[in-house]
C-alpha positions as CSV (number, residue, x, y, z in Angstrom):
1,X,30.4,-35.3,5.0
2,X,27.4,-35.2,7.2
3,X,26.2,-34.0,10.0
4,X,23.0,-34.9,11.8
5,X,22.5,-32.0,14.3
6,X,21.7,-28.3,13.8
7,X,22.4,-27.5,17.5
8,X,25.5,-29.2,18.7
9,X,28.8,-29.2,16.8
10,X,31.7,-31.7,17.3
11,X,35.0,-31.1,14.7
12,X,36.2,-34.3,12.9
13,X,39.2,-34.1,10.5
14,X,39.3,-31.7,8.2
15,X,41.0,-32.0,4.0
16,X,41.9,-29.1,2.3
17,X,38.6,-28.8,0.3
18,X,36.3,-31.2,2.1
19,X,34.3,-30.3,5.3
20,X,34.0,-33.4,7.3
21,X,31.1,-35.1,9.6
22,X,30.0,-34.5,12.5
23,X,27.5,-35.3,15.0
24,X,25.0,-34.8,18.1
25,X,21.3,-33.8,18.7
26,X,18.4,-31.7,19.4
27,X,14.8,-33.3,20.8
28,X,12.0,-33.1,18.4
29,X,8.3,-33.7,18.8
30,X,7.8,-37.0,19.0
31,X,4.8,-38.6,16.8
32,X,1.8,-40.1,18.6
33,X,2.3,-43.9,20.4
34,X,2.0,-46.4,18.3
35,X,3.0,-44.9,15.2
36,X,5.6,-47.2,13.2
37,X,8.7,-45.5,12.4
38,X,9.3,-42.6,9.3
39,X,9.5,-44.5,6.1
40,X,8.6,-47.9,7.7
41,X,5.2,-48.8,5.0
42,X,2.1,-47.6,6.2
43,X,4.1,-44.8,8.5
44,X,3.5,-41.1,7.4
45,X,6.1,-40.1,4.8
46,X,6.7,-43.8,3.9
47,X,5.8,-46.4,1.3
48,X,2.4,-46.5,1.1
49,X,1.7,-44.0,4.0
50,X,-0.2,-41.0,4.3
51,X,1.2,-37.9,3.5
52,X,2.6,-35.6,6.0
53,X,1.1,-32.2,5.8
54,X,-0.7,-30.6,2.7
55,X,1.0,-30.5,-0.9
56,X,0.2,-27.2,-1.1
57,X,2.1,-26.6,2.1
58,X,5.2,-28.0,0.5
59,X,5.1,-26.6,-2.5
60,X,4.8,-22.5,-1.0
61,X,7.8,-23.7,1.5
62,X,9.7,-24.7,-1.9
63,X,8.9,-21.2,-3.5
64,X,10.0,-19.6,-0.4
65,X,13.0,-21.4,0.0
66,X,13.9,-20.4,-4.2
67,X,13.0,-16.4,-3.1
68,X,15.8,-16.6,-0.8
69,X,18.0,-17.7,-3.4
70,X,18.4,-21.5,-2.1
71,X,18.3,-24.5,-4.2
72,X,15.1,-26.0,-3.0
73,X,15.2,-30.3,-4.5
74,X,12.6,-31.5,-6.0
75,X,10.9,-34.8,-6.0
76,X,10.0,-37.7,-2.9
77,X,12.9,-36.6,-0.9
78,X,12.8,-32.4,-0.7
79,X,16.1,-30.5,0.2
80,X,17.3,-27.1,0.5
81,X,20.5,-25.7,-0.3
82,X,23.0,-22.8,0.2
83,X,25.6,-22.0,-1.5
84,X,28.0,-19.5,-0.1
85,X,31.4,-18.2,-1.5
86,X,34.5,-17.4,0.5
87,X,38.1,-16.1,-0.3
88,X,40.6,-18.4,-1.4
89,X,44.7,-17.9,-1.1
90,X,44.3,-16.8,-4.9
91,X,42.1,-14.8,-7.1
92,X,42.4,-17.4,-9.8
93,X,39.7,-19.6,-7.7
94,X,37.4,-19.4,-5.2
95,X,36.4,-21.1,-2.5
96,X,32.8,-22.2,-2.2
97,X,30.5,-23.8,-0.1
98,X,27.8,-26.6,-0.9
99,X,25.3,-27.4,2.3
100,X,22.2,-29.5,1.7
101,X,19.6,-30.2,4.3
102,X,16.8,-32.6,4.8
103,X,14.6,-33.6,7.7
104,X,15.1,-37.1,9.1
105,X,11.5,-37.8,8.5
106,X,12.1,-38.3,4.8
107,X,14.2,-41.3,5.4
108,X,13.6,-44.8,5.7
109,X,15.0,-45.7,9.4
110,X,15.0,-49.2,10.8
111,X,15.8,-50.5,14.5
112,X,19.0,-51.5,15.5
113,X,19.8,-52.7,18.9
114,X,18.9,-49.7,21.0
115,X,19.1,-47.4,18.1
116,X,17.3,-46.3,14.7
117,X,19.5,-46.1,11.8
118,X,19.1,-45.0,8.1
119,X,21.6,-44.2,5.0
120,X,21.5,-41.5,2.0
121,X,23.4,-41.0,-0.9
122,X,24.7,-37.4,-1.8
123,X,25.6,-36.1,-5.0
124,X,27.0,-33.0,-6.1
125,X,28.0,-32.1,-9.4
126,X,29.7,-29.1,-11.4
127,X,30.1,-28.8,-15.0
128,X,31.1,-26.0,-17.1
129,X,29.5,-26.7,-21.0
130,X,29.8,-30.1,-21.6
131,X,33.3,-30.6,-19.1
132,X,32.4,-31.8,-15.6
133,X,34.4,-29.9,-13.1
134,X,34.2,-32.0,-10.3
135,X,31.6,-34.9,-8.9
136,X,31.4,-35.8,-5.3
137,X,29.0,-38.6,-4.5
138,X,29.3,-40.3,-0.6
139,X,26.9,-42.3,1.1
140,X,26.4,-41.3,4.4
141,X,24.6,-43.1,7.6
142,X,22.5,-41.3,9.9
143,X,22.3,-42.7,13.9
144,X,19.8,-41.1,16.1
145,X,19.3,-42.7,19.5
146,X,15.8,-42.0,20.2
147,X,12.1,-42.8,17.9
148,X,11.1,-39.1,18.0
149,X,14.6,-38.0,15.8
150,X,13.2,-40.0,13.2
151,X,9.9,-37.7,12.7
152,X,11.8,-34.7,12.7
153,X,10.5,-31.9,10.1
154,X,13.6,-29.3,10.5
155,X,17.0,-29.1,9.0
156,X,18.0,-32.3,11.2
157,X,20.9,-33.8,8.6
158,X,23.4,-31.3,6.8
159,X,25.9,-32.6,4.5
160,X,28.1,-29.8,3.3
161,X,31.3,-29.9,1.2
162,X,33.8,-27.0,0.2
163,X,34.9,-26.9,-3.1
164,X,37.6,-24.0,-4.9
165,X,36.2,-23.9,-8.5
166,X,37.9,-21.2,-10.5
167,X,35.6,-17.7,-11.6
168,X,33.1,-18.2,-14.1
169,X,29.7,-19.5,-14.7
170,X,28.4,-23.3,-14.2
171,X,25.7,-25.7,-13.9
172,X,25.5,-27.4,-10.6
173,X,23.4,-30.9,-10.0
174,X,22.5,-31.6,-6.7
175,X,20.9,-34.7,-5.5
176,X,19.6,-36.9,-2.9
177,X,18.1,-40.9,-2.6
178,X,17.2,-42.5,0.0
179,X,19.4,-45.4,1.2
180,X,16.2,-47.4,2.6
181,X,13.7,-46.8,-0.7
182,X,13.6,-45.6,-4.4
183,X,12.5,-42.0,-3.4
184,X,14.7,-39.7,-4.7
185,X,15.1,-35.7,-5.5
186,X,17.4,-33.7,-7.8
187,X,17.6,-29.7,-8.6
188,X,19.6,-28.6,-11.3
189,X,20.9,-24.6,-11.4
190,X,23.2,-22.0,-12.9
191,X,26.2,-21.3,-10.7
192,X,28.1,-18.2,-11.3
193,X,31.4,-18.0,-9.1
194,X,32.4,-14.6,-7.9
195,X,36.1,-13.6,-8.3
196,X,36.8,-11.8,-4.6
197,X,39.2,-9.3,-4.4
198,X,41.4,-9.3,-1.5
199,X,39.5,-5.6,0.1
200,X,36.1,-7.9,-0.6
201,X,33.7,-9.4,2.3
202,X,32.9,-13.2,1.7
203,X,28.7,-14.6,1.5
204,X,27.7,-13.8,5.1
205,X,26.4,-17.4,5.9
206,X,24.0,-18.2,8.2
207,X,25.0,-20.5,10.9
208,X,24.0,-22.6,13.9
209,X,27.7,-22.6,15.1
210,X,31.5,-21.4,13.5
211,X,34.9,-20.8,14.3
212,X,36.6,-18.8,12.0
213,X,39.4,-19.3,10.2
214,X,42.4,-17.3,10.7
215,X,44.2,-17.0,6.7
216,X,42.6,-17.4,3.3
217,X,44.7,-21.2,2.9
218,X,42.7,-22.4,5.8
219,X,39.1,-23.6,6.3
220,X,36.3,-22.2,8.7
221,X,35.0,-24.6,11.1
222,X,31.0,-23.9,10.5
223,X,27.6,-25.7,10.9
224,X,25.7,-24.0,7.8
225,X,22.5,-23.1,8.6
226,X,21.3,-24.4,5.0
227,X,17.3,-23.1,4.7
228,X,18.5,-19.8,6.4
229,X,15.5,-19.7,8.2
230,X,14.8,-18.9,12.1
231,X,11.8,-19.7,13.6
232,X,9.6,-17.1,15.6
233,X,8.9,-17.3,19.1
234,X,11.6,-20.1,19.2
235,X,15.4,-18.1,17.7
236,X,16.3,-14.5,19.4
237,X,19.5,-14.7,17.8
238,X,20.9,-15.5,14.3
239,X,24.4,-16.3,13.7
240,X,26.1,-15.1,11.0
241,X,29.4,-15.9,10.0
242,X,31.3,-13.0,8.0
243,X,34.2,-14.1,6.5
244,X,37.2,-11.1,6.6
245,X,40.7,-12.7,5.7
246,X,43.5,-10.7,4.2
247,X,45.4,-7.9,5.2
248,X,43.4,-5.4,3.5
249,X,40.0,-6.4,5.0
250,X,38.3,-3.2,7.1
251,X,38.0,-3.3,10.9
252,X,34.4,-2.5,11.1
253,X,31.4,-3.4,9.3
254,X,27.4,-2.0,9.5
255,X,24.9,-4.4,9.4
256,X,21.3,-3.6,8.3
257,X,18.1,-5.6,8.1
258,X,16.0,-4.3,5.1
259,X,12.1,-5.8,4.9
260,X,10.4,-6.8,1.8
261,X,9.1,-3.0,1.4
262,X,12.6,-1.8,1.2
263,X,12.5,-0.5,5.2
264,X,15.6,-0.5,7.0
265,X,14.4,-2.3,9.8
266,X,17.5,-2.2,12.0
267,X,21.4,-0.7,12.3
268,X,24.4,-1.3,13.9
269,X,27.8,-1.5,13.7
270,X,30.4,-4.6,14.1
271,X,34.1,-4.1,15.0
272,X,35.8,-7.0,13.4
273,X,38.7,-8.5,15.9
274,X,42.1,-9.1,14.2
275,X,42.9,-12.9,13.8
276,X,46.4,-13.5,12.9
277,X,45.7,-12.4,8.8
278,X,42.5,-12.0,9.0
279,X,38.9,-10.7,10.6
280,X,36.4,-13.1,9.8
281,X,34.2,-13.1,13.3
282,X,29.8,-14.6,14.1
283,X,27.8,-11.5,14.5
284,X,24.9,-12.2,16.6
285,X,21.5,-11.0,14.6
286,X,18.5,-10.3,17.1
287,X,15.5,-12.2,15.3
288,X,13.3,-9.9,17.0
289,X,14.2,-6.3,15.0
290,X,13.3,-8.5,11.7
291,X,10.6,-8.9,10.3
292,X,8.0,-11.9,9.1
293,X,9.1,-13.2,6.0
294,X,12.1,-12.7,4.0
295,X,14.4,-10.1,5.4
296,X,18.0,-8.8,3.5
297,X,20.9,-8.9,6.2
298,X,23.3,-6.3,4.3
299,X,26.9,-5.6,5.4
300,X,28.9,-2.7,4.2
301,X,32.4,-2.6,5.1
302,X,33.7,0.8,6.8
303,X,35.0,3.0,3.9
304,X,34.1,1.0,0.8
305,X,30.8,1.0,-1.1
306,X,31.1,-2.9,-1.7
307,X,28.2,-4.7,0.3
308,X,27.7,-8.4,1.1
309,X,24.3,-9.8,1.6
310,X,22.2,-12.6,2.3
311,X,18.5,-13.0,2.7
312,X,16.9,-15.0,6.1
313,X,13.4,-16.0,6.2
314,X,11.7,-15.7,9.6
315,X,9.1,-18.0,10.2
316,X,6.4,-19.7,12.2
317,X,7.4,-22.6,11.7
318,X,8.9,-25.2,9.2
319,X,5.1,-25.8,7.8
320,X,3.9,-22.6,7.8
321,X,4.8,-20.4,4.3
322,X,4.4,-17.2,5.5
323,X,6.7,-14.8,3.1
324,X,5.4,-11.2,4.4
325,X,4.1,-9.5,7.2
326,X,0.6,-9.2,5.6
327,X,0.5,-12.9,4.8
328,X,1.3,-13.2,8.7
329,X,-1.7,-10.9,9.5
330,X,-3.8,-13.4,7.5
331,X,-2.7,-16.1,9.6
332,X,-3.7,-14.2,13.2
333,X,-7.6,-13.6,12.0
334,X,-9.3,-15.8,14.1
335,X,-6.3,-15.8,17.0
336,X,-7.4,-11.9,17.9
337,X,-9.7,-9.4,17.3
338,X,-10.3,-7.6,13.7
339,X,-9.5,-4.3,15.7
340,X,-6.1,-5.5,16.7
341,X,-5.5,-7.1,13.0
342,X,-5.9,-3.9,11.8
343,X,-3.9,-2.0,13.7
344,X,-1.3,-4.1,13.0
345,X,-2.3,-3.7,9.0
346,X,-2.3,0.0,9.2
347,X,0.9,0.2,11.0
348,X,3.5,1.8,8.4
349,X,6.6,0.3,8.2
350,X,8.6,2.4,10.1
351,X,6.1,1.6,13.6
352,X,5.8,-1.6,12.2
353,X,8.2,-3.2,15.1
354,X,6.4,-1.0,17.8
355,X,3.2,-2.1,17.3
356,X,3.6,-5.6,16.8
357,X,5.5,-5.6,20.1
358,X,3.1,-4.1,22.1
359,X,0.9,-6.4,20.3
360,X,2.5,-9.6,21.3
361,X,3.0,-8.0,24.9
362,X,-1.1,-7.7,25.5
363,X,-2.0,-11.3,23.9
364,X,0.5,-12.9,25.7
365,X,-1.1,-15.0,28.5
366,X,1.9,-15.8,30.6
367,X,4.1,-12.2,30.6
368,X,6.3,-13.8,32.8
369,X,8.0,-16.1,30.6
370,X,9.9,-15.4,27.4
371,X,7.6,-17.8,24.9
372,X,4.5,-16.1,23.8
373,X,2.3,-19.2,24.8
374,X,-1.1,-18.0,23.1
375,X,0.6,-18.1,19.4
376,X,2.5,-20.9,20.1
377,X,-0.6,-23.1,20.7
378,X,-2.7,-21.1,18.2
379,X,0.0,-21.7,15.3
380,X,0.3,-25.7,16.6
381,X,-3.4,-26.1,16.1
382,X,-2.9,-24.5,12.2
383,X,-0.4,-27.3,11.7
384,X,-2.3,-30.2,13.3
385,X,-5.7,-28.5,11.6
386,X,-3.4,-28.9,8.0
387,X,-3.3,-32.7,8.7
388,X,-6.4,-34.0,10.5
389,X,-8.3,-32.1,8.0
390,X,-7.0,-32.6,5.0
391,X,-9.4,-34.1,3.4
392,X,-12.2,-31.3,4.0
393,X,-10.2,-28.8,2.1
394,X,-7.0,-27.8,0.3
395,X,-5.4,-26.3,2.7
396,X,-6.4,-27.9,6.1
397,X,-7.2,-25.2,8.6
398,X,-9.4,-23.1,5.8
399,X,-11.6,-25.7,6.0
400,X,-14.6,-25.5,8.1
401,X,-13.7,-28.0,10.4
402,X,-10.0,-26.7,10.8
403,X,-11.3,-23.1,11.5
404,X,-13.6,-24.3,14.4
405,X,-10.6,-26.1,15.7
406,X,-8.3,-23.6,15.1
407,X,-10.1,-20.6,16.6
408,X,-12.2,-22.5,19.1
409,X,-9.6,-25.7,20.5
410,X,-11.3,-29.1,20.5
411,X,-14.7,-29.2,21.3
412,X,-16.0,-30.4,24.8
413,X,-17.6,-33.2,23.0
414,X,-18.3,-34.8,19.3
415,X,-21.5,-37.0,18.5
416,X,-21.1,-38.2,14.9
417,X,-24.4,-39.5,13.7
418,X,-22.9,-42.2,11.4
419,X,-21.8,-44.0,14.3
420,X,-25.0,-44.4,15.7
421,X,-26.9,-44.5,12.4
422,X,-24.5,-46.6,9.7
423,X,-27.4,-46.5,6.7
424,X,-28.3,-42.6,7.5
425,X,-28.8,-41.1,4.1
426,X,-26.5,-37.8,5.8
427,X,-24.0,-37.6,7.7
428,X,-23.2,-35.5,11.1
429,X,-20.6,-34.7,13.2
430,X,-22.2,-32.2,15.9
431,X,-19.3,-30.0,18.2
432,X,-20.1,-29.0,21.8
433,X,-18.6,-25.6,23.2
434,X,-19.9,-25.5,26.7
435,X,-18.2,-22.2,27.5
436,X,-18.9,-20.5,24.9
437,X,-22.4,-21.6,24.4
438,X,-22.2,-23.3,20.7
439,X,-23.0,-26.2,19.3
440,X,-21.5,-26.3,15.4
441,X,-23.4,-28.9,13.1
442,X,-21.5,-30.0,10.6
443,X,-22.5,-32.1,7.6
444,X,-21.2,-34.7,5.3
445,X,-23.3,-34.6,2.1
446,X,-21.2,-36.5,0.1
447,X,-20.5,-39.4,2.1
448,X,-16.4,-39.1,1.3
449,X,-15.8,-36.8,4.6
450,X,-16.1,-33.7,3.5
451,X,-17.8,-31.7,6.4
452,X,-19.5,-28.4,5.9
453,X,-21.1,-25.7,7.8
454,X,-24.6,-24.7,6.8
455,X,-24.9,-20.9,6.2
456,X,-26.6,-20.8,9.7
457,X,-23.7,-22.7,11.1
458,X,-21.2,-20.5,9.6
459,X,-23.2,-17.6,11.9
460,X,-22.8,-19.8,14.6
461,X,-19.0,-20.3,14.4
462,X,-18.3,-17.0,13.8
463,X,-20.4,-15.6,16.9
464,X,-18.1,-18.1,19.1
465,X,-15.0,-17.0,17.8
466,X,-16.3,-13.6,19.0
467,X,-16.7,-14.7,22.1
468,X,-13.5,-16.3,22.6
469,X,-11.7,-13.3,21.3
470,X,-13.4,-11.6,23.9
471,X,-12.9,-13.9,27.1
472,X,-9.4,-13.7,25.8
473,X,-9.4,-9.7,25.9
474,X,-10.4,-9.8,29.9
């Protein structure tokens, strides 16, 4: 009932209502040497261990995840969920979908021979008033044959079941623990169940991989892409699986991607291919006509007014909670100029995709290949700026330390006054910019490392990051 991959997909045996496990892998960034493994005490994300990014951080991704209209867990061991419905052989029931996702680092992994292993227990339950429908519960292991796949942050374990639960609303209970520990987290929601008529398009469902099923009485073959999230700079594509069985179902479908401002972003239109009684196909989405944030995919079948939608988050990565394109523009102050922010700003929707491309085609620093290099490592220093300085702010890289690091890169060369004077009354950490002629003073009044710039040294910081911006513009 698991399946520790989002990238790979190999089929196991398949039941009439459950989906079954499978497995394979994708390489992560690995955490820095020396560093005992997730959930090992003392290791980030485990007993007793440091926290792995800013609260705050978790907290906006959990809001983001509910805007989408995912079940987003709470508690020590944070999920997200889809749920997706489907046609069934009758329209006395329908069939529905349940995938859960958590990252690996959550769990408590330990060494075994020449792998690291850990174990989860799932729990999914429907009630209708006071009657339980049906409980599933199965404790699942999770393999991964290298240190790195334990510090994964992405979707890396999906457990998914398929259930046919009858029209009609119910309460649905969804929970994880931790095999290894006592951390735990549970979500509780209303589920209403659709009744879908035999003309009717199922929940497009995001997807890393499918094959679709050919008649209503069988089962799609699909990795759910549970958080229905792609990553900028990283997807082009996004899989969606649109399930079409009967013999009513059209032959062609338009697709549009609506932004948060209610702008049709994109258009097209699908033919469906015929599969024995049925249509249901993967339509390829190109992550580059959406736009940051949360974005409505809307399919209208040819000839019928009916639409079927889902909403896709696209990101900048799986620690950065950017929900619109002006939150986005927040983000890029100190990666650019103030000119080009505003340019972008001023952009109406409509040129919205044309500026922002000609955008990300004069910042990029190596045109030759396909990643835009300068955001990647600008939006890597925000998420390592979140945890080194953590402790100078809320939010890491709004601190003033994190902005210097963020805008500027690590300095040439750091003299910390404590070190060389343990009883000095104040505290300094002093920051070297050879090229750009800057030296950044900042101070520890406190003595419990929180480092400030003086109003002076704000001036200071800010005339550097003009500087870059500008050696950047050559």
């Amino acid at each position: 009932m698991q399946i520790v991959t989002t990238r790979a997909l190999a089929y196991c045996a398949f039941s009439a209502l459950v989906l079954s496990a499978c497995a394979g892998s994708r390489p992560a960034p690995g955490p820095p040497a020396g560093t005992p493994p997730a959930g090992a005490p003392g290791a980030p994300g485990g007993p007793g261990g440091p926290a792995t990014g800013a609260q705050t951080t978790a907290a906006d991704m959990q809001r983001l995840y509910r805007s989408l209209g995912l079940i987003a867990g709470s508690g020590a061991m944070p999920f997200t969920a889809s749920v997706s419905f489907l046609r069934a052989p009758s329209l006395d029931s329908t069939l529905t979908l349940f995938a859960l996702s958590l990252p690996s680092r959550v769990l408590g992994f330990t060494r075994e021979g020449d792998r690291y292993v850990a174990s989860y227990n799932a729990r999914l339950e429907v009630r209708q008033g006071g009657t339980i429908i049906k409980t599933i519960e199965a404790t699942e292991q999770v393999r991964v044959p290298t240190f790195r796949e334990t510090s994964r942050t992405d979707e890396s374990i999906i457990w998914q079941q398929f259930l046919r639960l009858a029209p009609g609303r119910y309460t649905l209970t969804l929970g994880v623990k931790d095999g290894g520990s006592l951390r735990a987290g549970t979500e509780e929601v209303a589920l209403d169940v659709p009744r879908l008529s035999p003309t009717t398009l199922g929940t497009p469902v995001p997807v890393y991989e499918a094959i679709p099923r050919q008649t209503s009485d069988s089962l799609p073959r699909i990795l759910a892409r549970p958080r229905s999230t792609v990553v900028f700079g990283v997807d082009s594509v996004l899989p969606v699986y649109v399930d079409a069985v009967g013999e009513s179902v059209p032959s062609t479908v338009a697709v549009r991607i609506i932004d948060d401002g209610d702008v049709t972003l994109w258009d097209s239109t699908f033919a469906l291919p015929s599969r024995s009684s049925g249509r249901s196909t993967t339509l390829g989405i190109p992550v580059a006509r959406m736009g940051i944030g949360i974005n409505r995919v809307v399919l209208v079948p040819e000839g019928s007014s009916d639409t079927a939608r889902t909403r896709v988050l696209v990101s900048l990565g799986d620690d950065l909670p950017i929900a619109t394109f002006d939150e986005m523009l927040s983000y890029l102050r100190y990666f650019t100029t103030a000119d080009r922010v505003r340019e972008l700003r001023d952009a109406g929707p409509t040129r919205r995709a044309e500026v922002w491309s000609r955008f990300l085609k004069e910042t990029d620093p190596v045109p030759a290949t396909a990643e835009h290099e300068g955001l990647r490592d600008y939006f890597a220093r925000i998420r390592a700026a979140n945890v080194r300085f953590r402790d100078d702010a809320q939010i890491g890289w709004q601190s003033d330390r994190g902005t210097a690091f963020v805008a500027l890169g690590d300095p040439d060369n750091i003299t910390d006054t404590g070190l060389i004077d343990p009883n000095a009354r104040v505290r300094q950490q002093i920051w070297d910019y050879r090229e750009l002629r800057a030296q950044l003073v900042f101070v520890d009044q406190t003595g419990f490392g929180r480092w400030r710039l003086s109003t002076q040294g704000r001036a200071d910081l800010d005339a550097a990051i003009r500087r870059k911006q500008a050696l950047q513009q050559r």
